[in-house]
SERO-4910 file (N, C-alpha, C, O; in steps of 0.05 Angstrom, whole numbers):
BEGIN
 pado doro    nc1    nc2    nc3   cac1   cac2   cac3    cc1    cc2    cc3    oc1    oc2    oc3
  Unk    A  -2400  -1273    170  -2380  -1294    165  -2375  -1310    190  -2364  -1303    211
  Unk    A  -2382  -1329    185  -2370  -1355    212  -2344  -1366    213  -2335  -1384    199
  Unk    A  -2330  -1350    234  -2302  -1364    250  -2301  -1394    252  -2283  -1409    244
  Unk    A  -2321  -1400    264  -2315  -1428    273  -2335  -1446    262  -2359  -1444    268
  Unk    A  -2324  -1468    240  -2334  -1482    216  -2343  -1515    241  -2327  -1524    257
  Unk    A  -2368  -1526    237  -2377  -1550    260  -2380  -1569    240  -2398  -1566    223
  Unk    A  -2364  -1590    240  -2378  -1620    239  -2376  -1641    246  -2357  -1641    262
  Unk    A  -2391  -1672    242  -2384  -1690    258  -2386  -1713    249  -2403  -1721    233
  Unk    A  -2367  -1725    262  -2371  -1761    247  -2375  -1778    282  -2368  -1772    305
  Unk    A  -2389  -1799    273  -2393  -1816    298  -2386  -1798    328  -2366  -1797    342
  Unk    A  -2410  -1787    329  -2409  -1769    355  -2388  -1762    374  -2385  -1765    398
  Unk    A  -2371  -1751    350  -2342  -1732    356  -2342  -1703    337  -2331  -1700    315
  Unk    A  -2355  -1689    349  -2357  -1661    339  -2327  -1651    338  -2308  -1657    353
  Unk    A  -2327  -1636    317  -2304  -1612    307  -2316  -1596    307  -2340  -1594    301
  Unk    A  -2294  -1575    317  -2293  -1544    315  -2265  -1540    302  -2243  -1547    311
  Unk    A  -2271  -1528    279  -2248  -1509    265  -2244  -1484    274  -2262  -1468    272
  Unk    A  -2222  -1478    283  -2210  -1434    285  -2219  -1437    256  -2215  -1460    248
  Unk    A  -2229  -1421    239  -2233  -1414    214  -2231  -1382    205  -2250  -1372    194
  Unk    A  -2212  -1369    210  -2204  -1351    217  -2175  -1346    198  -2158  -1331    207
  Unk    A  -2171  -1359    168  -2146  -1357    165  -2129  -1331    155  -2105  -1326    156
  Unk    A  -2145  -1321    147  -2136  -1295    140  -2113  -1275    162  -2098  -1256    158
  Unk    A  -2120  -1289    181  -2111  -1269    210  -2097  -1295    226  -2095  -1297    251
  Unk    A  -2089  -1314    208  -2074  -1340    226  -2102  -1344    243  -2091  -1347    265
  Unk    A  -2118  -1346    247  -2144  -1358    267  -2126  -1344    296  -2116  -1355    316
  Unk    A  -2127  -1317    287  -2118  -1299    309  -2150  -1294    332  -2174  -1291    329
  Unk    A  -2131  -1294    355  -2155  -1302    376  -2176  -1262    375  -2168  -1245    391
  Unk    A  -2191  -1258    363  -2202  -1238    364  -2232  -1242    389  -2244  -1263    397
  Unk    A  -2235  -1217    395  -2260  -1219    417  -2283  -1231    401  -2302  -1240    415
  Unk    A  -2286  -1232    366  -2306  -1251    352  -2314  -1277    349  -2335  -1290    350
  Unk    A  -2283  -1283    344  -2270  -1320    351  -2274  -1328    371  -2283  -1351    370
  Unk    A  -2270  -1317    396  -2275  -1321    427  -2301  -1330    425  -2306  -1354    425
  Unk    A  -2321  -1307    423  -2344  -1312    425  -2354  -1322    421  -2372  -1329    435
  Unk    A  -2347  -1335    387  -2362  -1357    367  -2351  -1378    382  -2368  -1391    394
  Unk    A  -2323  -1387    386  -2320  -1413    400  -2332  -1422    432  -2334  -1445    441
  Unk    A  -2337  -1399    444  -2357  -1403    465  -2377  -1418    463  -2384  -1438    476
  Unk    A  -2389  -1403    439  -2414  -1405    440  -2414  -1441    423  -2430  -1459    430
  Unk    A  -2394  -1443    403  -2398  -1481    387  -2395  -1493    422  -2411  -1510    430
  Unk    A  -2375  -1484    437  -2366  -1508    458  -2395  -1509    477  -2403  -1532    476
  Unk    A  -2407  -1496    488  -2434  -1491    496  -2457  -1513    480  -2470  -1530    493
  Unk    A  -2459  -1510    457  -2476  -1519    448  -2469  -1540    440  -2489  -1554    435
  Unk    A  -2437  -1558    434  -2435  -1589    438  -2432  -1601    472  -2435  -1625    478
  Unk    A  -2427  -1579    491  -2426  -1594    511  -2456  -1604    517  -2458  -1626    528
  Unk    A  -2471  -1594    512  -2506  -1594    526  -2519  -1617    505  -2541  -1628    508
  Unk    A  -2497  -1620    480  -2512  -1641    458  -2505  -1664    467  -2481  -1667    474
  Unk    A  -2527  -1691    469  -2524  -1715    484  -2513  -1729    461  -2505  -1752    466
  Unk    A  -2510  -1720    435  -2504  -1741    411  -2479  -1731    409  -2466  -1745    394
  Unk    A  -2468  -1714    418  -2437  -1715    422  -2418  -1725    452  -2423  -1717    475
  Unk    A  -2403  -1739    446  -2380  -1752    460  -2362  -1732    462  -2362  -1716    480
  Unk    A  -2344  -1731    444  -2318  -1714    446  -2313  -1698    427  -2322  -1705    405
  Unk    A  -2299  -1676    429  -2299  -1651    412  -2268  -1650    407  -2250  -1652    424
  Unk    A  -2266  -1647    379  -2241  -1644    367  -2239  -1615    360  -2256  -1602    347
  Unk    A  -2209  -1603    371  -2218  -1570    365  -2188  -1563    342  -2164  -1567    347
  Unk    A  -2199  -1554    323  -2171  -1562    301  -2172  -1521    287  -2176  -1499    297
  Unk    A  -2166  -1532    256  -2166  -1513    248  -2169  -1500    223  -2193  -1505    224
  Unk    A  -2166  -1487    201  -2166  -1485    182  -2134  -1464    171  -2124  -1448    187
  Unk    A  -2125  -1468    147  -2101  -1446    138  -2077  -1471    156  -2082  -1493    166
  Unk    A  -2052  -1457    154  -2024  -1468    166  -2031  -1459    190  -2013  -1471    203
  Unk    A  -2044  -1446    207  -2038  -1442    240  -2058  -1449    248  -2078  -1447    234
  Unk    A  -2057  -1461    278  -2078  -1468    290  -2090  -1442    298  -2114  -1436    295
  Unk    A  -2071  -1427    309  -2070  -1397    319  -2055  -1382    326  -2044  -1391    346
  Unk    A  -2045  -1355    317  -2032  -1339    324  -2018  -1327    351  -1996  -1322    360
  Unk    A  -2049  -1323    358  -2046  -1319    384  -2069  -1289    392  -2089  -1288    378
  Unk    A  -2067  -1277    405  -2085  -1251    405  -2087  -1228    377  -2071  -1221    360
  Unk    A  -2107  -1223    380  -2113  -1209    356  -2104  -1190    369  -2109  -1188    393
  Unk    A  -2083  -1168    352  -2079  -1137    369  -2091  -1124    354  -2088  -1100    358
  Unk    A  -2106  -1130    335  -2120  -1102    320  -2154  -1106    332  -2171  -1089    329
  Unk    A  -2158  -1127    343  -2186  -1138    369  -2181  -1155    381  -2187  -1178    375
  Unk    A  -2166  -1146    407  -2155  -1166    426  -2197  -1177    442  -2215  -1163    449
  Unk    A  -2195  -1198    441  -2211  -1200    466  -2196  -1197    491  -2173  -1202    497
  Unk    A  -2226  -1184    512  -2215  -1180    536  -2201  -1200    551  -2203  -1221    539
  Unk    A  -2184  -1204    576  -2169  -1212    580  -2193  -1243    598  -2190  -1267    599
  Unk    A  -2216  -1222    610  -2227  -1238    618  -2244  -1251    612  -2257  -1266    627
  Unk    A  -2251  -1245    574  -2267  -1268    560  -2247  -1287    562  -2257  -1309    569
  Unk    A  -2212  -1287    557  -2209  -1302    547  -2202  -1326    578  -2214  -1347    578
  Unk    A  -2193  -1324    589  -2204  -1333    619  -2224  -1345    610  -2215  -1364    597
  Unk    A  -2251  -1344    610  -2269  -1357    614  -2268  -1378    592  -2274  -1401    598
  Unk    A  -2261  -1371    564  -2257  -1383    546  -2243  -1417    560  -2251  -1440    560
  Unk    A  -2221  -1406    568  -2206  -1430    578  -2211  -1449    598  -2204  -1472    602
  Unk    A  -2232  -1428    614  -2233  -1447    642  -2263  -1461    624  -2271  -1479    638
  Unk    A  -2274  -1457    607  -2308  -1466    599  -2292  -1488    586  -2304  -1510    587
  Unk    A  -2267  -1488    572  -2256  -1517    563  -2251  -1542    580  -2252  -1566    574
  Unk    A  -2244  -1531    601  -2227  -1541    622  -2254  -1555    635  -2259  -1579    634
  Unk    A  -2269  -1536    645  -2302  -1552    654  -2324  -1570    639  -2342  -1583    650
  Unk    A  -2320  -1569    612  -2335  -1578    601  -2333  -1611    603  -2313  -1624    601
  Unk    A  -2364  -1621    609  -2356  -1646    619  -2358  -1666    598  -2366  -1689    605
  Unk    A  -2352  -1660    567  -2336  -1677    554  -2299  -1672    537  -2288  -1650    537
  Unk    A  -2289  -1692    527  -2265  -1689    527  -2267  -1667    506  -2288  -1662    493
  Unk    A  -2236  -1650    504  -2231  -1631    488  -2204  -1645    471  -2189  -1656    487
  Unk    A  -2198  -1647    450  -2178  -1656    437  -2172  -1638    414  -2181  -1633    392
  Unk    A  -2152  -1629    427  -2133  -1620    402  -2116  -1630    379  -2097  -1645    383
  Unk    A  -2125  -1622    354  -2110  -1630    334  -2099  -1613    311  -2115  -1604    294
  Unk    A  -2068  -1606    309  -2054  -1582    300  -2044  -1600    277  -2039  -1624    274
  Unk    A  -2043  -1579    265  -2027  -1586    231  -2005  -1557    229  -1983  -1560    218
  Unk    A  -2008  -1547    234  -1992  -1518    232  -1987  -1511    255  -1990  -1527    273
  Unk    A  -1979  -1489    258  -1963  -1468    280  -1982  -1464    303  -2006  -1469    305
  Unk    A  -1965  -1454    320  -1980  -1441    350  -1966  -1427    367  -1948  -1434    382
  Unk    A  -1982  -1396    362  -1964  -1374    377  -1982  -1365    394  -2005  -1359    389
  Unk    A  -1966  -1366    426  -1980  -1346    445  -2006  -1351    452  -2013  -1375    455
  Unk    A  -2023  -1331    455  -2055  -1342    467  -2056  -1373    454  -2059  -1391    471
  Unk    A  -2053  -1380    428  -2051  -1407    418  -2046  -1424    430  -2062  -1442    425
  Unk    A  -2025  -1431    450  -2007  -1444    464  -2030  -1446    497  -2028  -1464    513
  Unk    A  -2048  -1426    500  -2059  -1424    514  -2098  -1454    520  -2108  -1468    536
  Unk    A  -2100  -1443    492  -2120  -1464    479  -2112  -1491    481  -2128  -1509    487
  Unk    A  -2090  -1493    476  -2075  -1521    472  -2077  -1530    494  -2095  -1547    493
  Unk    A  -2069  -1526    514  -2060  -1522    547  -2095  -1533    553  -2096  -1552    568
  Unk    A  -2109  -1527    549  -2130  -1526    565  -2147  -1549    561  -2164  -1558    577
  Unk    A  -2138  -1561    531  -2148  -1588    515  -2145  -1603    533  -2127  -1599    549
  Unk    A  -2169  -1635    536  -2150  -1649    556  -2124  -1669    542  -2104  -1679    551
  Unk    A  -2136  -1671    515  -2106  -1689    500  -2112  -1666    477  -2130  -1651    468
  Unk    A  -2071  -1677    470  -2064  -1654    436  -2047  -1664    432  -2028  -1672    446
  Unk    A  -2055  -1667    398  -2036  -1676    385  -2034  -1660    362  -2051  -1644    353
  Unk    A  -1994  -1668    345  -1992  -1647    322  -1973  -1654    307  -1953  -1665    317
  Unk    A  -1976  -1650    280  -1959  -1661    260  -1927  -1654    271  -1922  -1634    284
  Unk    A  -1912  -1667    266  -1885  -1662    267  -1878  -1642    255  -1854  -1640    253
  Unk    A  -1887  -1628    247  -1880  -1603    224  -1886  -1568    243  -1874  -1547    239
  Unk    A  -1908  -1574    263  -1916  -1563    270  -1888  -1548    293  -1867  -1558    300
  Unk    A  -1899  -1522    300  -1884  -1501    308  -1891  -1485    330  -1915  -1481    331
  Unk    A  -1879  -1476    347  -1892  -1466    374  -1875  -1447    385  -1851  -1447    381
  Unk    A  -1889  -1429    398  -1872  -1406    410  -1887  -1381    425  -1905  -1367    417
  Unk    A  -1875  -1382    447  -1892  -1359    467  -1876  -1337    467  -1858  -1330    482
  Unk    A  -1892  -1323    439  -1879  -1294    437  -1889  -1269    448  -1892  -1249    434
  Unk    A  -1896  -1271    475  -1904  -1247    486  -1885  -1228    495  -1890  -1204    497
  Unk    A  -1864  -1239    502  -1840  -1219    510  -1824  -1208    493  -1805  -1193    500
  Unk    A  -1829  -1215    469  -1811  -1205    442  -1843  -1185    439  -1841  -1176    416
  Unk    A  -1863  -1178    448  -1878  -1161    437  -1886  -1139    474  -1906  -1126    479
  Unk    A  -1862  -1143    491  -1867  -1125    510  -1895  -1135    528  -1908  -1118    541
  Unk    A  -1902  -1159    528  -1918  -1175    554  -1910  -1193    562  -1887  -1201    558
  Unk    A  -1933  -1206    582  -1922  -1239    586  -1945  -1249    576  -1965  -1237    567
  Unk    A  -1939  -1287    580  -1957  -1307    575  -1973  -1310    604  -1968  -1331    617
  Unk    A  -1992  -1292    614  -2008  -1289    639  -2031  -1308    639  -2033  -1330    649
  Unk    A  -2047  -1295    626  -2072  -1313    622  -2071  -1339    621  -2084  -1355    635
  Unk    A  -2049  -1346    597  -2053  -1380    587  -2043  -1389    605  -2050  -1412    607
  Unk    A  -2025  -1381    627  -2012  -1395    653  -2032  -1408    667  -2027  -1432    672
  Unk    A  -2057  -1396    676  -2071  -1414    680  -2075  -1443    681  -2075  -1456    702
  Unk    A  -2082  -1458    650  -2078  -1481    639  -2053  -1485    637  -2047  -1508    639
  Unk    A  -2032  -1469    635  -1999  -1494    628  -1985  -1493    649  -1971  -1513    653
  Unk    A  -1982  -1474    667  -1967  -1483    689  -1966  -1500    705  -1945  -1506    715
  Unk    A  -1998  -1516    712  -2007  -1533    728  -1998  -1565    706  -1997  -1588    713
  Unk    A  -1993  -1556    685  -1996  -1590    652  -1966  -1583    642  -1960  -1593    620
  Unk    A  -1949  -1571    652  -1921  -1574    632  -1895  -1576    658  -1892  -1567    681
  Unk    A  -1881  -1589    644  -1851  -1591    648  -1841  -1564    669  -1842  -1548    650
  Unk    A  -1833  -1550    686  -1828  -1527    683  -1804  -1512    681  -1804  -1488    678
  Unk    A  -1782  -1525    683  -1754  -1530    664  -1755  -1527    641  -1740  -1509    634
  Unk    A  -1765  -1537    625  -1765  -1527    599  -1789  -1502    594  -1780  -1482    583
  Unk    A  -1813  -1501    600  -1828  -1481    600  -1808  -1458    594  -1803  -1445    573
  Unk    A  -1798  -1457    624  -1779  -1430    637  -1758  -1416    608  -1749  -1393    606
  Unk    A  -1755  -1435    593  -1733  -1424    568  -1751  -1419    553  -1746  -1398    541
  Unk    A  -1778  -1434    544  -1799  -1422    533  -1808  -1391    534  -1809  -1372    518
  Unk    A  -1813  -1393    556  -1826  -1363    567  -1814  -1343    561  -1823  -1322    552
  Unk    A  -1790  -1349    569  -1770  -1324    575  -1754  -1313    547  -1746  -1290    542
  Unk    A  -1755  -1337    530  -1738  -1321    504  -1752  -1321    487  -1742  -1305    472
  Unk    A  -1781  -1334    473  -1790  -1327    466  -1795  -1344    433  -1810  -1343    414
  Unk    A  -1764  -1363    446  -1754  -1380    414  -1780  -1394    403  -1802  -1392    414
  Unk    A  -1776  -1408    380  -1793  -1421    370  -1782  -1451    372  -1758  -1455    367
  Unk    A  -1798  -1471    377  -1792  -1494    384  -1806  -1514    372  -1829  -1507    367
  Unk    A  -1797  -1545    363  -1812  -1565    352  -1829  -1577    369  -1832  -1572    393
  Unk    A  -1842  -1597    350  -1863  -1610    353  -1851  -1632    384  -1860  -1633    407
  Unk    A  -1834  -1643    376  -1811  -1655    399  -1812  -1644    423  -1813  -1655    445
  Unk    A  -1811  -1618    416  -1804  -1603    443  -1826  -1605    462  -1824  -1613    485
  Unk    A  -1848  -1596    448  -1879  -1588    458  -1883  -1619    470  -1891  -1614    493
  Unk    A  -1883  -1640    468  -1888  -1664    468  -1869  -1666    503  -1876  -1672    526
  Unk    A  -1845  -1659    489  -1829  -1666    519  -1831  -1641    537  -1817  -1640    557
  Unk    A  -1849  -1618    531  -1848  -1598    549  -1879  -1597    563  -1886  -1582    580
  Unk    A  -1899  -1625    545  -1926  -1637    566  -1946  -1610    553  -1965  -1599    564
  Unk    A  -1936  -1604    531  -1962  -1592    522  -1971  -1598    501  -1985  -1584    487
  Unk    A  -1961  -1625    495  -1973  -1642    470  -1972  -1671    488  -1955  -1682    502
  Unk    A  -2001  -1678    482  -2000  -1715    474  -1978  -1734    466  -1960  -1747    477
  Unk    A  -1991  -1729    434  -1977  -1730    414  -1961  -1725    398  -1965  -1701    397
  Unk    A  -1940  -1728    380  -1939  -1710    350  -1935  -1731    330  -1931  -1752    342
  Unk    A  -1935  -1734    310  -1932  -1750    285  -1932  -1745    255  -1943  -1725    248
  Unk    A  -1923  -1758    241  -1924  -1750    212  -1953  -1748    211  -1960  -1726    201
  Unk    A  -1972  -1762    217  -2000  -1766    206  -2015  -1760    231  -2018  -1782    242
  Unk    A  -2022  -1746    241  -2031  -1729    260  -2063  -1751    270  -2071  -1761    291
  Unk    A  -2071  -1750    244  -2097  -1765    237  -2090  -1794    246  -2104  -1803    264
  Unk    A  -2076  -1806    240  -2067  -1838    248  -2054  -1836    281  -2047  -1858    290
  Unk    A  -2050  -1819    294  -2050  -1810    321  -2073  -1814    336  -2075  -1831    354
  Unk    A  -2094  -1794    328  -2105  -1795    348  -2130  -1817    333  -2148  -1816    350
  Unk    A  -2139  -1833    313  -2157  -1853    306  -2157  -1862    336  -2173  -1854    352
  Unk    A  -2134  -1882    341  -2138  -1896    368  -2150  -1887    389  -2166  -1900    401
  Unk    A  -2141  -1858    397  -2153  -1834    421  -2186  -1822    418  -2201  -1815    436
  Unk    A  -2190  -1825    393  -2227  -1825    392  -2237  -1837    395  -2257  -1836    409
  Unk    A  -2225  -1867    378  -2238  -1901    385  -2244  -1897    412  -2267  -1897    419
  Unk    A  -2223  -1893    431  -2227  -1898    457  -2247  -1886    469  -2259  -1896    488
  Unk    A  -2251  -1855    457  -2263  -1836    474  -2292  -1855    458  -2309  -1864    473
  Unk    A  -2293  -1858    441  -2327  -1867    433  -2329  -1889    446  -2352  -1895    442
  Unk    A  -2320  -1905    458  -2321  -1927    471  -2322  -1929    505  -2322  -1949    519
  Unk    A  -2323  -1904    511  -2326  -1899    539  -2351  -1888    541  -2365  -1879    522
  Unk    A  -2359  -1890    574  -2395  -1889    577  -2389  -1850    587  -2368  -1839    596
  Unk    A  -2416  -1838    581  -2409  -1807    581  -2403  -1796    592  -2389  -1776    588
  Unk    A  -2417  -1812    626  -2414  -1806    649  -2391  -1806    660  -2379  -1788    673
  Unk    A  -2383  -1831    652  -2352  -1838    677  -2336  -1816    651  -2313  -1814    661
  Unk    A  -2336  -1806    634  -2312  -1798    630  -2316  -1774    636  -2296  -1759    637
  Unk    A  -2343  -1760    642  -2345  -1735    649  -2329  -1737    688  -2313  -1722    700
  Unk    A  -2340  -1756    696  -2320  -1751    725  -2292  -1756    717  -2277  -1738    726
  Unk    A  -2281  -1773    704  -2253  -1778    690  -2244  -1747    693  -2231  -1737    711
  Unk    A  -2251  -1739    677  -2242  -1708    668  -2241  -1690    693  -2223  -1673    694
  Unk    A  -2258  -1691    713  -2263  -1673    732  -2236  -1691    750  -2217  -1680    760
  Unk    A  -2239  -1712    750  -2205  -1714    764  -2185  -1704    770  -2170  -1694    787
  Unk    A  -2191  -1712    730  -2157  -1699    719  -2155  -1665    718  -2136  -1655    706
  Unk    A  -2171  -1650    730  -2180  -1615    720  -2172  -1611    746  -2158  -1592    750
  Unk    A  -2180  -1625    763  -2181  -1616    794  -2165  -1592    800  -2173  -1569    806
  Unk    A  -2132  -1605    795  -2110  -1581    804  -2109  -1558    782  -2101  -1536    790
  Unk    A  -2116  -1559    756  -2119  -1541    742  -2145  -1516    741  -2147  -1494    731
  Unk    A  -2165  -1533    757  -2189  -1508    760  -2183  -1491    794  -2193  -1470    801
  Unk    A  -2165  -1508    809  -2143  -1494    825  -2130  -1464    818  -2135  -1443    829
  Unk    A  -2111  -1471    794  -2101  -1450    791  -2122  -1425    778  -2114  -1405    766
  Unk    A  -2144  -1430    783  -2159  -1407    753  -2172  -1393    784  -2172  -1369    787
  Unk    A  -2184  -1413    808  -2188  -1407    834  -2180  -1390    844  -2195  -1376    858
  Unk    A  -2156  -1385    842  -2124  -1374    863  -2120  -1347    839  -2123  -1322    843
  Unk    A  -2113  -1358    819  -2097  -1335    805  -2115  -1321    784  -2105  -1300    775
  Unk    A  -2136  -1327    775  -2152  -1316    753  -2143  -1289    754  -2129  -1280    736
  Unk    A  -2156  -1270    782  -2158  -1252    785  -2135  -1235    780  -2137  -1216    765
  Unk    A  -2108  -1242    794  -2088  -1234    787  -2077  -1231    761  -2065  -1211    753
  Unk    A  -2082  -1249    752  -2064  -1260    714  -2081  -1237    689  -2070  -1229    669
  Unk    A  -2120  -1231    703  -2126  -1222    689  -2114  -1201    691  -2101  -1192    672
  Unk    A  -2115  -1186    715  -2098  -1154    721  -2077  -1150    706  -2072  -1133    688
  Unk    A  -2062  -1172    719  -2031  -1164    703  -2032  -1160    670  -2021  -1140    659
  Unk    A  -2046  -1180    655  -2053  -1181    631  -2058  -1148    613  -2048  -1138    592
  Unk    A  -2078  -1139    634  -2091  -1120    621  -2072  -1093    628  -2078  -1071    617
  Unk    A  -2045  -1095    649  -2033  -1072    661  -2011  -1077    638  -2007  -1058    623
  Unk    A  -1999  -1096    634  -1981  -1102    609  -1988  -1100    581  -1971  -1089    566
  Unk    A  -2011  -1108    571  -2017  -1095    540  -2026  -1064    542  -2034  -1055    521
  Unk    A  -2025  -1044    568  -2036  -1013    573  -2006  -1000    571  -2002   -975    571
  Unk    A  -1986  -1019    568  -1958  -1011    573  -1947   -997    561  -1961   -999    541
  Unk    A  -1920   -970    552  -1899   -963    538  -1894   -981    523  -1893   -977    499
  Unk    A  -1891  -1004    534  -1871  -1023    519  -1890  -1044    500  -1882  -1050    477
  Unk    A  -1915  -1053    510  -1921  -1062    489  -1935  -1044    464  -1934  -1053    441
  Unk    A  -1946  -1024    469  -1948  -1004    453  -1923   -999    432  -1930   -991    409
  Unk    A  -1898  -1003    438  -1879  -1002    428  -1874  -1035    410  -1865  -1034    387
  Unk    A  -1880  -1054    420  -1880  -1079    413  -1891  -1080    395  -1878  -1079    374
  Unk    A  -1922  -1082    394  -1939  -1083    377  -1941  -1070    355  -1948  -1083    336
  Unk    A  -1934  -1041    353  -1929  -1020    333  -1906  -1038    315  -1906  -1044    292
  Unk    A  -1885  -1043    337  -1861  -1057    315  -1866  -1086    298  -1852  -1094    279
  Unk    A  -1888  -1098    310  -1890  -1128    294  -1911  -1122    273  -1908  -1134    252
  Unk    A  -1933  -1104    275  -1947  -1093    248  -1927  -1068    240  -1937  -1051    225
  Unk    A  -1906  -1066    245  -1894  -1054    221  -1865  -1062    213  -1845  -1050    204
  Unk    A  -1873  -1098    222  -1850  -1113    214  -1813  -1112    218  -1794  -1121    206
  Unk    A  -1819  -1097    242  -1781  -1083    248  -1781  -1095    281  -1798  -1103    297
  Unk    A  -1756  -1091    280  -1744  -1101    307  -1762  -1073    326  -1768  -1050    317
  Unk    A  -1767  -1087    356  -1763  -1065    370  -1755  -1049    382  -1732  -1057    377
  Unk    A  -1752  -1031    396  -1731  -1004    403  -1702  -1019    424  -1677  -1017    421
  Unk    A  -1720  -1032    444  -1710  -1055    454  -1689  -1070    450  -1673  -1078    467
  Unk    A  -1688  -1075    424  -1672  -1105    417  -1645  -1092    413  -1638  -1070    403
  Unk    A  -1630  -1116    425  -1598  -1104    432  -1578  -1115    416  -1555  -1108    418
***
């Protein structure tokens, strides 16, 4: 069964999470399969720009805990978005939890219906948001991030927009970004492939400096009491021991 569903109109490839059964929960399968589509449109000369969307109400969940990929597939996952020397564009119709928020982050534009929903619930499940820091620390607000992170709330489309981890948002998601592909099909391959390496510069910085660290911590925090405790409680739908 294929995760990630490919097609294309005027040399703007899509990639669907197709994964809905599991919210297009980031499993070490999904990882892999989306490696492997982003690989094989970056190297394709009849593609320009890659739209990375989704199938079901979520773009994505966030980590699979019943098959997390490793901490440092998913690292690479993000930084191979981030390098790839055509654009990445995000386009959400539904929700985005956690590793999700991570993907987003790494897009170089995203946009998302007004309806759409967001929230970095790693600390309501006994971790942090390590890895995806990578891509959003260096691309968001960090004032607002900081209430993000830390409680765990769920927040609008508004928010994400004024917290620089959206483009966009709009009723018609699709009438958003028309203009933002026009454009991208209308630029020569080259200059937007240096374009991009510009704009990446301080963000392939942080993957430089901290990869190593973020993966550790990653992998010392899901080995934890507590997320062991976390996780047990959100597949069995109850508060955790924790909660005051």
């Amino acid at each position: 069964m294929t995760l990630i569903a490919r097609t294309r109109a005027r040399a703007v490839e899509t990639l669907s999470l197709d994964s809905p059964h599991n919210r297009n929960a980031l499993s070490a399968a999904l990882v892999g399969e989306l490696a492997d589509a982003l690989t094989d449109a970056g190297k394709d000369t009849g593609v320009r720009a890659i739209v990375l969307t989704h199938t079901g109400n979520t773009f994505s969940a966030g980590a699979d805990l019943k098959d997390p990929p490793p901490p440092e597939a998913l690292v690479a996952l993000l930084r191979q978005i981030i390098e790839l020397p055509k654009p990445v564009v995000a386009r959400v119709t539904g929700h985005v939890r956690a590793g999700g928020l991570g993907l987003l982050a790494a897009c170089d534009i995203a946009a998302a219906a007004t309806d759409a929903t967001f929230a970095f619930t790693e600390v309501r499940i006994g971790v942090a948001p390590a890895v995806i820091s990578l891509p959003l620390l260096p691309r968001t607000n960090p004032r607002a991030l900081a209430r993000h992170y830390l409680t765990g709330e769920r927040f609008d489309a508004a928010q994400a927009q004024a917290t620089g981890l959206l483009t966009a948002c709009a009723d018609d998601v699709d009438a958003a970004l028309d203009p933002i592909l026009e454009g991208l099909r209308r630029s020569a391959p080259d200059a937007l492939a240096e374009t991009k390496r510009l704009l990446t510069a301080r963000v392939l910085e942080a993957f430089d400096r901290d990869a190593a660290d973020l993966t550790a911590l990653s992998a010392r925090l899901f080995s934890s009491p507590q997320a062991r405790e976390g996780m047990t409680a959100f597949l069995e739908r109850r508060d955790p021991a924790w909660v005051v």
